[in-house]
C-alpha positions in Angstrom: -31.2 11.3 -44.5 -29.8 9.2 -47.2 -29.8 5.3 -47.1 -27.1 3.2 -47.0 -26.7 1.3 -50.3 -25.2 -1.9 -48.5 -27.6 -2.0 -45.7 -30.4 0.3 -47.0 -30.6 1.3 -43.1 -30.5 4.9 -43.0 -27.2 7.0 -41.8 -27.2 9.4 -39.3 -24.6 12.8 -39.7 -22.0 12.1 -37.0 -21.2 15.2 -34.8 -17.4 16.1 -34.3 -16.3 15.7 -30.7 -19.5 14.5 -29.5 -18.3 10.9 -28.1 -15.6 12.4 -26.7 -18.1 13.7 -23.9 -19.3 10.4 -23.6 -16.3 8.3 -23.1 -15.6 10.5 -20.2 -18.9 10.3 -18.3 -18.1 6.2 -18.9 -14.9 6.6 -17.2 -16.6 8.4 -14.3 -18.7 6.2 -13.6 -16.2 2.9 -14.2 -14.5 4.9 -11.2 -17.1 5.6 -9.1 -18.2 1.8 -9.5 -14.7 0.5 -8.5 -14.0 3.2 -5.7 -17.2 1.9 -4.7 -16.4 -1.5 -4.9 -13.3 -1.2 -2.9 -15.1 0.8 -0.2 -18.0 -2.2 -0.1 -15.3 -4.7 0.2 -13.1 -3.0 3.1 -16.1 -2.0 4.9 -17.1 -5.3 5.4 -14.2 -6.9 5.7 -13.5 -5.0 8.8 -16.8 -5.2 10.3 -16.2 -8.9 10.4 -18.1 -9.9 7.0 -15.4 -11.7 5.2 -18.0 -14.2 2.8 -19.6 -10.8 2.3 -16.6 -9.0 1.2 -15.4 -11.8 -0.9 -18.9 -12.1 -2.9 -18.3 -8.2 -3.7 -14.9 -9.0 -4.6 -16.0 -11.5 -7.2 -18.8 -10.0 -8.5 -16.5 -6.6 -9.0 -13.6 -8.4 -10.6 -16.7 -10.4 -12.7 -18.2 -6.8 -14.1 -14.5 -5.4 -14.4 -13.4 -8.6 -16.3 -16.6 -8.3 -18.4 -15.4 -4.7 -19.1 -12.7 -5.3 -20.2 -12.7 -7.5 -22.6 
C-alpha cells in the first residue's frame, strides 16, 4: 500500500465495477423501505388508525427527504 502524500492515510486499489453492485442492493432496499412504507400507511389507514398512518407518513417522507438530499 502506498501513502498518500497529502493525507499520508494510506490508499486502497479500487476494484472496477465493484460499486456498481452496491448501488443496486441500495436501491433495493430504498424500494423495499418505501413499498413498505406505503403498505404500513394504507394498512392502517383502513383499519381505522389515521394518527397512526399519518406518523408513518411523516417519518417516511422524513427518511426519504433525508435521502435525498
Amino acid at each position: 500500500m502506498a501513502r498518500d502524500p497529502l493525507t499520508g492515510m494510506e490508499n486502497h486499489p479500487v476494484r472496477p465495477g465493484g460499486a456498481i453492485g452496491v448501488r443496486w442492493f441500495y436501491v433495493l432496499l430504498l424500494t423495499v423501505i418505501a413499498i413498505a412504507a406505503i403498505v404500513g400507511v394504507v394498512s392502517t389507514a383502513a383499519m381505522g388508525q389515521t394518527p397512526v398512518a399519518i406518523a408513518i407518513g411523516i417519518v417516511s417522507l422524513a427518511f426519504f427527504s433525508r435521502i435525498a438530499c
